[in-house]
N, C-alpha and C positions, 0 to 999 in steps of 0.2 A: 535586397529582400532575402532573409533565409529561406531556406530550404530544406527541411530536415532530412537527413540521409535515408533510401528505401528501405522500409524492414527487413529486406535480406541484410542489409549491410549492419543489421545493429548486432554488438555484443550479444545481446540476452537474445536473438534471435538464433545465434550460432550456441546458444546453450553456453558461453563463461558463464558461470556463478559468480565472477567477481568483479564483473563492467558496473561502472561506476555512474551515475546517475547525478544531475546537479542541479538542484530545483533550486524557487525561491523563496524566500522564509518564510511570508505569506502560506506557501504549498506546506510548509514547514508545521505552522500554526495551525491549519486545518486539520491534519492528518494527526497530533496531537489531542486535538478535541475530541475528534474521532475516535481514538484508542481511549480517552477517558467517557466517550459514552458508550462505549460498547465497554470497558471494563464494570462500570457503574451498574447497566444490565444484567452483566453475567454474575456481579456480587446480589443486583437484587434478585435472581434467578434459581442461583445458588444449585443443587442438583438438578436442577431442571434445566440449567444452560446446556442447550447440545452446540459441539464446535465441529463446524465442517471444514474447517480448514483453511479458509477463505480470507483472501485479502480485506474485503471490503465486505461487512453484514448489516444489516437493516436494524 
């Protein structure tokens, strides 16, 4: 069974900027959709789109 390593032990937890991450393309597809519904938003938004800077928005 895995076991993923403690979040101390992880790259992005010690601050690299360049630990490398390996998902599956499934994850791949989502995250895709995701950035064309939230681009779609901000085009139908247009100055009204406010960006907080955020990974993941509603």
């Amino acid at each position: 069974m895995y076991e993923p390593p403690a979040a101390s032990d992880s790259p992005t937890y010690r601050g690299d900027d360049n630990a490398l991450i390996f998902v599956d393309q499934s994850v791949i597809n989502i995250l895709k959709r995701q950035k064309e519904r939230r681009d779609s938003g901000r085009q139908r938004l247009g100055a009204a789109w406010v960006d907080h800077d955020l990974v993941f928005a509603p």
